[in-house]
Backbone as a ProteinNet text record, in pm:
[ID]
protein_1_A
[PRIMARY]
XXXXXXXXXXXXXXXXXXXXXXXXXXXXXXXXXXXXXXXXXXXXXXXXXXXXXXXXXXXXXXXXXXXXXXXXXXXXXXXXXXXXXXXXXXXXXXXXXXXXXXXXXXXXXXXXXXXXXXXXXXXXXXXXXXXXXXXXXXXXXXXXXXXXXXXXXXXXXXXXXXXXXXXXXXXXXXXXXXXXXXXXXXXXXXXXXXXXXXXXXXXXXXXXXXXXXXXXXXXXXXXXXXXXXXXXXXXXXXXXXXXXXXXXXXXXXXXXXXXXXXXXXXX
[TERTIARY]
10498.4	10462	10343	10364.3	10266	10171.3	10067.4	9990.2	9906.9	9930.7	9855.9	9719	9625.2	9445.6	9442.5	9360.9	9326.3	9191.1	9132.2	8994.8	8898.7	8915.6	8839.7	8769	8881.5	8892.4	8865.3	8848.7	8789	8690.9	8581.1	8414.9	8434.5	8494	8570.7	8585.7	8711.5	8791.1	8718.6	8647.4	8454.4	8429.8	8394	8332.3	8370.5	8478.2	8549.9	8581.1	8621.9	8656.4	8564.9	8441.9	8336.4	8313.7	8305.8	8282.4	8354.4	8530.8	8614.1	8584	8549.4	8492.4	8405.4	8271.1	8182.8	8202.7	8332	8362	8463.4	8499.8	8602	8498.2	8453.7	8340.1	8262.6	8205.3	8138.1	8172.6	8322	8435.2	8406.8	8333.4	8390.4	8238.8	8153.7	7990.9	7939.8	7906.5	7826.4	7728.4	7765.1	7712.8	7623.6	7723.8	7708.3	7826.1	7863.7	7892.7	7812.6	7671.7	7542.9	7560.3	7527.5	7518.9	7636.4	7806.6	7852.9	7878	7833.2	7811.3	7799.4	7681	7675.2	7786.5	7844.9	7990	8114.9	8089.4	8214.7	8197.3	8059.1	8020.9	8042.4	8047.2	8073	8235.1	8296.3	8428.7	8471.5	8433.1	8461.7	8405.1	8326.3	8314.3	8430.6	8452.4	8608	8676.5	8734.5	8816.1	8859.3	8735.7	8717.3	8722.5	8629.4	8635	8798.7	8874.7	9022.3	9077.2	9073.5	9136.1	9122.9	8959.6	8877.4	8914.4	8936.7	8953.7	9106.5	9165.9	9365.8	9350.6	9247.5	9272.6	9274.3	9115.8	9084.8	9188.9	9269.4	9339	9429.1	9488	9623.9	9599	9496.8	9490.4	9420.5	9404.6	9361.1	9216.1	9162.1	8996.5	8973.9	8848.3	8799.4	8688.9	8729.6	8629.3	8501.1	8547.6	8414.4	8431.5	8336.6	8407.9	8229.6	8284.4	8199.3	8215.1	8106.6	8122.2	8057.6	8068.1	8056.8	7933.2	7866.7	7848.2	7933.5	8025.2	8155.4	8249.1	8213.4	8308	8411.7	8418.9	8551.5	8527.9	8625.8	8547	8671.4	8612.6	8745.1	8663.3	8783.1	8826.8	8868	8855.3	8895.1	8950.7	9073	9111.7	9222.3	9264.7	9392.4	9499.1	9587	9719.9	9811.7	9867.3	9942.4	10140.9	10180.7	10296.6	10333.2	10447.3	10478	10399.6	10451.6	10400	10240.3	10175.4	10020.7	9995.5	10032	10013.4	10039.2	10158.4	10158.7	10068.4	10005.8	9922.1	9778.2	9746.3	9601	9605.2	9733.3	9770.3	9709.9	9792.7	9790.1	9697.7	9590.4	9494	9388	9345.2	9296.7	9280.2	9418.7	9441.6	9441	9510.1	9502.4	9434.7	9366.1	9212.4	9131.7	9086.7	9071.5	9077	9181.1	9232.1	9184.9	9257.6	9258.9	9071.2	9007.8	8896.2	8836.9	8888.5	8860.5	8942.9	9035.6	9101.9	9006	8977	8919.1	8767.9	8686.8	8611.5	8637.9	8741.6	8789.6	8831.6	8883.7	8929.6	8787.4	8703	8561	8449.6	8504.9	8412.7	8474.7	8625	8690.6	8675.1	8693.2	8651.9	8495.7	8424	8269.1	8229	8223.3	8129	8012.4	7889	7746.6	7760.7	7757	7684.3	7638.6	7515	7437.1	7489	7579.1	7585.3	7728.6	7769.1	7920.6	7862	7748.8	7650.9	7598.3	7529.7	7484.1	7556.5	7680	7830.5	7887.5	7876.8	7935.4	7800.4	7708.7	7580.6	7596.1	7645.2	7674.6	7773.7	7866.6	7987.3	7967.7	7939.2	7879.4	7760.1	7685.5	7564	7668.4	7751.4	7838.5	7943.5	7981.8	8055.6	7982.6	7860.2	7779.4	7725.7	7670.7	7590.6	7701	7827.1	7882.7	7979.2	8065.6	8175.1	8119.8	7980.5	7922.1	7824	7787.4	7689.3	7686	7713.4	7727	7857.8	7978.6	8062.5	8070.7	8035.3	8060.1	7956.4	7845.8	7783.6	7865.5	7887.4	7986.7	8090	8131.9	8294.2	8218.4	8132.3	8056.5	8162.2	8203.3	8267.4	8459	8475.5	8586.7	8639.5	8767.3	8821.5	8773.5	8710.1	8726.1	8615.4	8544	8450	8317.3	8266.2	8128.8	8018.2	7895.9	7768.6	7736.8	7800.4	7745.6	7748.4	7807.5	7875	7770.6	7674	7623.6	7470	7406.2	7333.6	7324	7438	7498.7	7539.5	7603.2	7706	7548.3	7433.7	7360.8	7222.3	7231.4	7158.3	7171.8	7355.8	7410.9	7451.2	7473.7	7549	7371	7255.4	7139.1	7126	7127.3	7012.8	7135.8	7287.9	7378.2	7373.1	7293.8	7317.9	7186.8	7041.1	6928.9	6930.5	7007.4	7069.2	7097.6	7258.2	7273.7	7247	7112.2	7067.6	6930.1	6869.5	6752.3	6818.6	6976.4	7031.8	7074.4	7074.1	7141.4	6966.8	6877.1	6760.8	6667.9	6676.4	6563.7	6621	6741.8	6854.4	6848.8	6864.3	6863.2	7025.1	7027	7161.6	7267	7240.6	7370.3	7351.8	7273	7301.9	7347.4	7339.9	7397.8	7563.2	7650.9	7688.9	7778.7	7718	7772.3	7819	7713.3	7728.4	7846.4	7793.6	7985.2	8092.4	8063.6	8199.8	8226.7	8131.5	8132.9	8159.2	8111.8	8133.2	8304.4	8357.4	8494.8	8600.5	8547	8654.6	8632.5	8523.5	8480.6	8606.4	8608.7	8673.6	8803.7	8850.1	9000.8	9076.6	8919.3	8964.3	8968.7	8901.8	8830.8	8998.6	9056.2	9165.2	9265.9	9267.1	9394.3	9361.2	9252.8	9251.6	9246.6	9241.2	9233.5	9382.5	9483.8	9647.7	9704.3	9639.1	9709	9677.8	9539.4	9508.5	9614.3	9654.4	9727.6	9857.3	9891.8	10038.4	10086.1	9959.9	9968.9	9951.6	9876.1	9890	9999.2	10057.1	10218.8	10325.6	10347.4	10423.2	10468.6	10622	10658.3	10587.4	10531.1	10428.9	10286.7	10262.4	10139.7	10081.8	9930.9	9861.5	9903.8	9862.2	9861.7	9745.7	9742	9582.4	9582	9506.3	9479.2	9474.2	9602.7	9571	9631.8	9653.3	9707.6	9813.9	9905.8	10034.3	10071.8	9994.5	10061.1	10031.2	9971.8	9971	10110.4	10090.5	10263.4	10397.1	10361.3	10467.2	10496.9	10395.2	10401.4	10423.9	10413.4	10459.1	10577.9	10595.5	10712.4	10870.2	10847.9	10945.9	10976.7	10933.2	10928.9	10857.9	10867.6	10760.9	10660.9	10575.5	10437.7	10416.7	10518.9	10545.2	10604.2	10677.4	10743.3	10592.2	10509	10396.9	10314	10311.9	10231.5	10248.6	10402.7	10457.3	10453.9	10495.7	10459.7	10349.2	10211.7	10094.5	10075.7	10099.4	10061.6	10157.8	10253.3	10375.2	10281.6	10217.9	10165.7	9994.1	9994.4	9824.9	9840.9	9961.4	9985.1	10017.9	10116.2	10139	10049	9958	9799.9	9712.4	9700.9	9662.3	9689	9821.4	9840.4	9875.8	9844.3	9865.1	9731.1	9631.4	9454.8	9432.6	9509.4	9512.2	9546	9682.3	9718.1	9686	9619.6	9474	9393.5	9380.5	9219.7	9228.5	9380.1	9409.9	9432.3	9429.2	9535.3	9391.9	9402	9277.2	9246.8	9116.7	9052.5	8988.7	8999.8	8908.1	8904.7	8962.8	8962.4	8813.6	8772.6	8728.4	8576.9	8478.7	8341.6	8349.9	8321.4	8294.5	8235.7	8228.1	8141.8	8000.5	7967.6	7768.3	7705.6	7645.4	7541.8	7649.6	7756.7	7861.2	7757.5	7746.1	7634.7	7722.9	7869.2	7917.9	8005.1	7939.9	8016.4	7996.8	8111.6	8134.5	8040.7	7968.3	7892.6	7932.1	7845.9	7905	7879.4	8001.9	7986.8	7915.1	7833.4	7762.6	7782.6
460	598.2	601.6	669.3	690.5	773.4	772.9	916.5	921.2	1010.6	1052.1	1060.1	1003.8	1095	1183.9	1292.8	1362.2	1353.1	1369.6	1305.8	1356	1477.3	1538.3	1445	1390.6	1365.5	1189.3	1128.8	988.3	948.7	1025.3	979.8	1011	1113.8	1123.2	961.9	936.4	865.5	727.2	709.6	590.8	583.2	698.9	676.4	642.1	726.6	679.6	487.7	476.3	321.3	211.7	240.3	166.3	164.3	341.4	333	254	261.5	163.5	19.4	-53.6	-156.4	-179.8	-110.2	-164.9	-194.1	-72.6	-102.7	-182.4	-231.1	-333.3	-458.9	-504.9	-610.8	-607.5	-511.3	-547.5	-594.8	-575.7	-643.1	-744.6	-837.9	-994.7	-1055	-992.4	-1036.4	-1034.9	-1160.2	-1172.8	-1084.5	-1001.8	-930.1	-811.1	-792.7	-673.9	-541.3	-516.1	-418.8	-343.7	-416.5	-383.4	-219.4	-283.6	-116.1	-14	-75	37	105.4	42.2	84	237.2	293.7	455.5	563.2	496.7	508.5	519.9	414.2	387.2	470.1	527.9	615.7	758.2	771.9	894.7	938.7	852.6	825.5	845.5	802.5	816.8	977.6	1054.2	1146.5	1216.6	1208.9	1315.1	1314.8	1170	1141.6	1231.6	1185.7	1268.3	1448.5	1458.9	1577.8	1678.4	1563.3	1643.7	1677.9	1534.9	1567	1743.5	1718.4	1873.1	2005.8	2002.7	2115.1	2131.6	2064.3	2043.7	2113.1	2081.9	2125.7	2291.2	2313.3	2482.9	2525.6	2495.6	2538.5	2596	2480.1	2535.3	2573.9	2608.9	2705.2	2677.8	2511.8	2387.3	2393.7	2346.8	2334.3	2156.5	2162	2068.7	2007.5	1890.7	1825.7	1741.9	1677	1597	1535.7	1477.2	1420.7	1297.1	1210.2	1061.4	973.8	936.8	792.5	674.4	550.2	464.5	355.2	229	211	79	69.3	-28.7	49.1	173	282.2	321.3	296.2	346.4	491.3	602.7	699.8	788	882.5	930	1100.5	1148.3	1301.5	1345.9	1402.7	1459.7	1582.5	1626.8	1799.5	1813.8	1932.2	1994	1984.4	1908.9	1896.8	1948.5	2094.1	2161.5	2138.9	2202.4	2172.2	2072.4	2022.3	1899.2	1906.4	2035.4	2065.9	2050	2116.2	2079.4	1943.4	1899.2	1762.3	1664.2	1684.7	1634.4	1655.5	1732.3	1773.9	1740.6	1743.4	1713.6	1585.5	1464.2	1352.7	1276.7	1375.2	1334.3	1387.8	1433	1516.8	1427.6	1303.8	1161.1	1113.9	1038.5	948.5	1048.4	1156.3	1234.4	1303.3	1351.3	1435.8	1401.9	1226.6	1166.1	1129.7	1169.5	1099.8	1284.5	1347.2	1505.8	1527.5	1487	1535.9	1467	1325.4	1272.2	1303.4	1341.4	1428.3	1564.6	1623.7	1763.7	1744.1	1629	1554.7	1536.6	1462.4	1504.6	1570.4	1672.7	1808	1885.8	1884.6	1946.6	1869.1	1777.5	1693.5	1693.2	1717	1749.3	1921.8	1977.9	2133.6	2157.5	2039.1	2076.4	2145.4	2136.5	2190.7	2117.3	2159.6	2071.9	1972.6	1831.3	1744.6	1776.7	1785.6	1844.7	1944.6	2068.6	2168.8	2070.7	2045.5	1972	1835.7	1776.2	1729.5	1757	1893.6	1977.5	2036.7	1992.9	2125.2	2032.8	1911.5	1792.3	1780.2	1785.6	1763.4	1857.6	1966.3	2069.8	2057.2	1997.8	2000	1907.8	1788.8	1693.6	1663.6	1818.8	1848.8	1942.1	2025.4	2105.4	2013	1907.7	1821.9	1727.9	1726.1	1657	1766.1	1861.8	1938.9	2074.9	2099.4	2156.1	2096.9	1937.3	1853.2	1731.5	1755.9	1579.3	1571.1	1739.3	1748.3	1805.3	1949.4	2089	2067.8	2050.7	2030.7	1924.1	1822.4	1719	1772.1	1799.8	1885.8	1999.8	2050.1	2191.1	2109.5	2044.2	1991.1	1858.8	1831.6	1670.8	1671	1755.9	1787.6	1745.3	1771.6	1729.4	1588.7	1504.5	1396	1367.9	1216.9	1117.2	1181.5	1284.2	1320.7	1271.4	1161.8	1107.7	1160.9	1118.6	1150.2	1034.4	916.2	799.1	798.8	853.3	853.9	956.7	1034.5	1129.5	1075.1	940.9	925.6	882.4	817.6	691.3	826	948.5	1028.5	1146	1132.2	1223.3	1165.7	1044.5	935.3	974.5	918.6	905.2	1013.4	1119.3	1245.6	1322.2	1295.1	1341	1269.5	1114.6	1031	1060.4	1084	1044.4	1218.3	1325.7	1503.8	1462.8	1406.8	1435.1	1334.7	1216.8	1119.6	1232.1	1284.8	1288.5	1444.6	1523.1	1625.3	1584.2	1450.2	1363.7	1343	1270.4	1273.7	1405.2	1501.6	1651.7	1673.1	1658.1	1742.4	1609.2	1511.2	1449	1352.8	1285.3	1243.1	1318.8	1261.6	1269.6	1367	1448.5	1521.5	1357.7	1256.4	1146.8	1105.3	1039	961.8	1041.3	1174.6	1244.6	1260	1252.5	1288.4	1168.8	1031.6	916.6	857	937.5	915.5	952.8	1125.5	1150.2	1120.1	1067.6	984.7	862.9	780.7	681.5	714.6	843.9	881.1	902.7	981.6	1029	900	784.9	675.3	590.6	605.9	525.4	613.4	758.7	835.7	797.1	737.9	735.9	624.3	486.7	355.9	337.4	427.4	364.6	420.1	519.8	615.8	504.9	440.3	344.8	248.8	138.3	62.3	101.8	206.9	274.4	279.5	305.7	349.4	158.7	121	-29.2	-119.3	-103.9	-144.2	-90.4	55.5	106.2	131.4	93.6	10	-108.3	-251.4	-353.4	-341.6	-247.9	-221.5	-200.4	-123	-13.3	-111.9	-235	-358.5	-347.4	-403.6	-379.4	-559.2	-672.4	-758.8	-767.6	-654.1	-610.1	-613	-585.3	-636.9	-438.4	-451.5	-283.8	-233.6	-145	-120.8	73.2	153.9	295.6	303.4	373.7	443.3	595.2	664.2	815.6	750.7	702.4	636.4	590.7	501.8	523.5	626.7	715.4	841.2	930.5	910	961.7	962.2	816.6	734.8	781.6	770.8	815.3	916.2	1020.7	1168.8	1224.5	1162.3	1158.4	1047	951.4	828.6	767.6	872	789.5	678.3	538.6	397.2	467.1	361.2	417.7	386.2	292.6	243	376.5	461.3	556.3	640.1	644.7	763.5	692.9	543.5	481.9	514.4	503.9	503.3	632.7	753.8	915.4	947.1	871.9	917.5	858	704.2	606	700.5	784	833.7	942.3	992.3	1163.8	1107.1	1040.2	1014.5	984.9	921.2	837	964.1	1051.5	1157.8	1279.4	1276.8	1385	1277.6	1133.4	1072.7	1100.1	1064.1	1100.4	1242.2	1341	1473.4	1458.8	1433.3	1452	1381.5	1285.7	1183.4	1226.7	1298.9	1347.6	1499	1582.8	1713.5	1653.4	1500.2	1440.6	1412.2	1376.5	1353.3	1439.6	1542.6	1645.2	1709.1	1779.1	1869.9	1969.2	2020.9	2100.2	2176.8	2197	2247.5	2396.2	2468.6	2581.2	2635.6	2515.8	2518.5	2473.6	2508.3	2437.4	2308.8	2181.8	2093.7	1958.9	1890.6	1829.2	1759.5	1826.2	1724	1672.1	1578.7	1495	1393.5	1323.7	1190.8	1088.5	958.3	852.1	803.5	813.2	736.3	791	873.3	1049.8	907.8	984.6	981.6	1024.5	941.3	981.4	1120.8	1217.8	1347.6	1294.6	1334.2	1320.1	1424.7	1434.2	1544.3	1513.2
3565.1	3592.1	3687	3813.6	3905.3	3870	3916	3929.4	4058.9	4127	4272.4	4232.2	4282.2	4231.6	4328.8	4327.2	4439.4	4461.5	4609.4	4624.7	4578.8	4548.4	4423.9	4280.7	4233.4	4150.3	4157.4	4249.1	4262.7	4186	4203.2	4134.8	3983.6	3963.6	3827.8	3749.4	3771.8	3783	3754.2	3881.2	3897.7	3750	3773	3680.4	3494.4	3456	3367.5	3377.1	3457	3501.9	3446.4	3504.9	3513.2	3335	3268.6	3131	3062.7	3099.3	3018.9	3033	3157.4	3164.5	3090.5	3108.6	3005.3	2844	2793.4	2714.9	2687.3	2715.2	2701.6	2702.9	2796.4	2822.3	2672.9	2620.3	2510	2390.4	2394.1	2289.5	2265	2384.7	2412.1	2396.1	2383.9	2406.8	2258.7	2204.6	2052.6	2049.3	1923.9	1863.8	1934.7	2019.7	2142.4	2037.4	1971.3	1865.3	1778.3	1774.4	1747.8	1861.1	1981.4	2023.2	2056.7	2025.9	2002.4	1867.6	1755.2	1668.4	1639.1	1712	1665.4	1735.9	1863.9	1879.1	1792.2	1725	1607.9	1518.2	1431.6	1363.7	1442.8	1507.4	1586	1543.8	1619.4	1566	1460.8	1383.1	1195.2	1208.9	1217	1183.5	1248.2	1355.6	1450.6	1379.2	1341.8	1245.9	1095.6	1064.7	906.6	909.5	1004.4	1064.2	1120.1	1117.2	1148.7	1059.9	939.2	833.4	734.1	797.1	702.8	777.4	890.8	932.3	973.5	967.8	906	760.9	695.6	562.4	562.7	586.2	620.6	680.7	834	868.2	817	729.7	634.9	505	498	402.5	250.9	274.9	197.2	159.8	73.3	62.5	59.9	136	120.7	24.9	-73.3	-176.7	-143.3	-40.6	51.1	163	232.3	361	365.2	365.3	377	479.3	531.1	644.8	581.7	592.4	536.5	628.5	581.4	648.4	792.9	705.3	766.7	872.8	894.2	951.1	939.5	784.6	764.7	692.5	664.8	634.6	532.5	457.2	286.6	338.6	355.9	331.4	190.1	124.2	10.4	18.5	13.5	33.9	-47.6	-97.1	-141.4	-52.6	-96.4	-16.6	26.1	-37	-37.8	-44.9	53.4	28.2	152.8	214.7	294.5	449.3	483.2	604.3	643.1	554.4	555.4	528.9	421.1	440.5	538.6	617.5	725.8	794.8	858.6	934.8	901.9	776.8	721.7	769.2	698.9	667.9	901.6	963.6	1093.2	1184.3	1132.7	1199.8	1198.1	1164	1181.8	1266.7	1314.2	1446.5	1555.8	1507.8	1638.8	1707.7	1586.3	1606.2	1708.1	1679.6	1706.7	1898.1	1921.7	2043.9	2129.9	2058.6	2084.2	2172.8	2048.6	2081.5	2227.8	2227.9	2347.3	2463.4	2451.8	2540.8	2640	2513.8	2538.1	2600.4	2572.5	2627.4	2819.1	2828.3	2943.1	3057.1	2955.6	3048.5	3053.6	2953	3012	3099.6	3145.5	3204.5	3348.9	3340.2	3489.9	3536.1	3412.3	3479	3492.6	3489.6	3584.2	3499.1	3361.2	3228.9	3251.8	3229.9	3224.2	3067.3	3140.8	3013.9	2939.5	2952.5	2840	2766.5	2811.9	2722.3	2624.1	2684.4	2607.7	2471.3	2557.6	2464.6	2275.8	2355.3	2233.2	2138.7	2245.3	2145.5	2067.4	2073.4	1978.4	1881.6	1938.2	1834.3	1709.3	1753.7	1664.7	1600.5	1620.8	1532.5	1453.9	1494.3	1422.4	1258.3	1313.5	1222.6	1127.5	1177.2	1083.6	985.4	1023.4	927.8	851.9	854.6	816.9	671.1	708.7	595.9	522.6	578.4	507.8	427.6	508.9	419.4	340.1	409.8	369.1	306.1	294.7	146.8	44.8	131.1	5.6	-46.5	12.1	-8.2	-146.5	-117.9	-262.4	-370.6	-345.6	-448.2	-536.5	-431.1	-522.7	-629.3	-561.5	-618.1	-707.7	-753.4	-792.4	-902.2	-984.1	-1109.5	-1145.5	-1012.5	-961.6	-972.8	-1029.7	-1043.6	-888.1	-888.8	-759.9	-662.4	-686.7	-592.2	-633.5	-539.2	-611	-500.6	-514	-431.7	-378	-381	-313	-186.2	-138.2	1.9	86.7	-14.5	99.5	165	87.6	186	297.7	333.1	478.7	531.9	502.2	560.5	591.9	584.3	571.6	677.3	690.4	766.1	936.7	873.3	985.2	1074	988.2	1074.4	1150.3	1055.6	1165.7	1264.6	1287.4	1380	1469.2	1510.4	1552.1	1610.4	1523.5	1600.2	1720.5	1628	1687.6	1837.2	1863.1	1949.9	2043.9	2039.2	2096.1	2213.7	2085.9	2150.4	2222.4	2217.2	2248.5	2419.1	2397.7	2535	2663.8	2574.6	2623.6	2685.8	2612.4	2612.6	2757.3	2739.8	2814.9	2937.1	2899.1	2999.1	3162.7	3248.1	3394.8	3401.4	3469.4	3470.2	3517.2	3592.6	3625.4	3501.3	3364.5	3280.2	3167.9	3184.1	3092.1	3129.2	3229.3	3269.5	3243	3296.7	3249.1	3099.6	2998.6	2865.9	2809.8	2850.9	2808.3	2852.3	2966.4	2982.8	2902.4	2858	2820.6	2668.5	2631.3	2471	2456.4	2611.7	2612.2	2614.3	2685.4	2654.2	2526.1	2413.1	2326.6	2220.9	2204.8	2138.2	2161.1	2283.3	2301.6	2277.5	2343.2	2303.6	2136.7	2049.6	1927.2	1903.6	1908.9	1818.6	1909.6	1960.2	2003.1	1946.8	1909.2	1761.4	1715.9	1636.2	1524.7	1457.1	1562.3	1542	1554.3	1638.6	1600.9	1485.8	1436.8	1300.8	1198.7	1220.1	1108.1	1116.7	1204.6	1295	1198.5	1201.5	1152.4	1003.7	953.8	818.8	727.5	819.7	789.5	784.8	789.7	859.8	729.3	702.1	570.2	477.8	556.6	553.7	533.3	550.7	545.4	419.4	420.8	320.4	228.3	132.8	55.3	84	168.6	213	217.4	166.7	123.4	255.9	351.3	481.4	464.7	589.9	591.8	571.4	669.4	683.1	579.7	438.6	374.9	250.8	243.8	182.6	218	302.1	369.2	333.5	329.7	282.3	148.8	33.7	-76	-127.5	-41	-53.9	14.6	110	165.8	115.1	111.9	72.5	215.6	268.4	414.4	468.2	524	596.9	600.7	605.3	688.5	803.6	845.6	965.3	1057.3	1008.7	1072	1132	1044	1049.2	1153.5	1163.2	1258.4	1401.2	1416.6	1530.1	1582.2	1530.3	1542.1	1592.1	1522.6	1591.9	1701.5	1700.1	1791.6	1927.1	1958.6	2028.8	2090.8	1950.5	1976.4	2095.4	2035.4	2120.9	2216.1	2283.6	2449.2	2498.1	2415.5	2450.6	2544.1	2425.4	2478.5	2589.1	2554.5	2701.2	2826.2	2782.3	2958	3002.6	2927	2958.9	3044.2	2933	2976.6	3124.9	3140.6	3222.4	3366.3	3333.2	3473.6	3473.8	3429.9	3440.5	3477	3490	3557.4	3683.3	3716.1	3866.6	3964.3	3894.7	4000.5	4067.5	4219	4252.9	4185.4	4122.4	4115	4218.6	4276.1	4415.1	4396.7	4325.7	4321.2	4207.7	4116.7	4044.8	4075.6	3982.1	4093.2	4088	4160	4167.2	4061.1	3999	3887	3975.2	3957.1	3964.7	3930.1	3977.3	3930.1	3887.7	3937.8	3847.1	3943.2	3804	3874.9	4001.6	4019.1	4133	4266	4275.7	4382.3	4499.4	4547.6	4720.1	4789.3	4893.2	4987.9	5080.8	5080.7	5151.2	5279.2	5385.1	5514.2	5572.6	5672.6	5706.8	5883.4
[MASK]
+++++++++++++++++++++++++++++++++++++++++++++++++++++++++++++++++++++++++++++++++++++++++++++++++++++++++++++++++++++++++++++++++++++++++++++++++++++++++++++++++++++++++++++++++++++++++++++++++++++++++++++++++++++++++++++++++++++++++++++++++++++++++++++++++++++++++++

């Protein structure tokens, strides 16, 4: 599958590139995971964060929502009937990918960093103190809802709001600009291991391991392998939607500024 860039859309492009590089490169460097770490925690919250607001959506309440410090992370909600559950069940991996998507498309329609910044800081601080505190408080009473989970989930969801409003607020308009890009491919690369870990999980070989896929499975009678492959389908899906909205010209639209790797203007 081709995709035309338009020259618009080059430094874009730069720049994403360069972010996936770096991240990829740090895969391979000892104990260079140290600094994507608050990345990965970021992640776990989108994550968790889909499941909770799949829930509200459909009509569901939510019991708690926890990050761990291993990054792995437990939603607690009312399930309802199949349909919601599907959706709660797949609002995870996809959320996930979704949000880095949307990351994208506001970073190609020439939204300011910083404000797109502050607007994750915020959502972030909202899943933090309404699913990740009050929330398990209310419900403490509730089968399977404990309080252990809220000081890592209470740590983490501030230093990770006050971060990344420290970056919105004092950041150079290019390194802000660069971040979220670099935040937008961490969201997309993390939700593509994320779906192949639980790909390999789902294997009818596989170890028995508490995933969505196989919650699914269990409520459904359906693989979990089936549920792997659905999301893993649905996320390439919204990729390359996001992907080719990144290539096409904008010119009608204002311009993006301040990218650390713009084209020299001819004058």
């Amino acid at each position: 599958m081709k995709i035309n860039i338009s020259a618009d859309a080059r430094p874009q492009v730069r720049t994403l590139l360069i972010a996936a590089v770096i991240t990829i490169a740090l895969w391979f460097i000892p104990f260079a995971e140290i600094l994507t770490y608050p990345f990965r925690i970021f992640v776990t919250f989108i994550h968790e964060g889909g499941h909770a607001l799949a829930a509200v959506l459909t009509g569901n309440s939510v019991a708690s929502l926890s990050v761990s410090p291993d990054t792995s992370g437990l939603t607690q909600t009312t399930q309802g009937g199949f349909i919601s559950q599907a959706l709660i069940s797949s609002a995870g991996y996809v959320g996930a990918m979704i949000y880095g998507a949307l990351l994208l498309f506001l970073i190609r329609r020439a939204v300011a960093a910083r404000a797109v910044l502050v607007g994750s800081a915020g959502f972030i601080f909202f899943l933090t103190i309404v699913f990740g505190i009050w929330k398990p408080l209310v419900n403490t009473l509730e089968p399977g809802v404990h309080l252990t989970g809220i000081p890592f989930t209470l740590v983490a969801g501030i230093v990770i709001t006050l971060g990344l409003v420290a970056i919105a607020k004092y950041a150079s308009p290019r390194v802000a600009t660069f971040f979220l890009s670099f935040l937008a491919v961490q969201c997309v690369l993390n939700a593509l291991l994320d779906l192949k870990t639980v790909f390999f999980l789902s294997s009818p070989f596989g170890p028995e391991v508490h995933t969505d896929a196989a919650n699914m499975a269990n409520a459904t009678g359906i693989p979990a392998m089936f549920w792997a492959v659905l999301w893993i389908g649905m996320s390439f899906l919204i990729l390359s939607m996001a992907m080719r909205f990144y290539a096409v010209s904008q010119r009608k639209n204002a311009a993006q500024q301040d990218l650390p790797f713009e084209d020299p203007v001819e004058v």
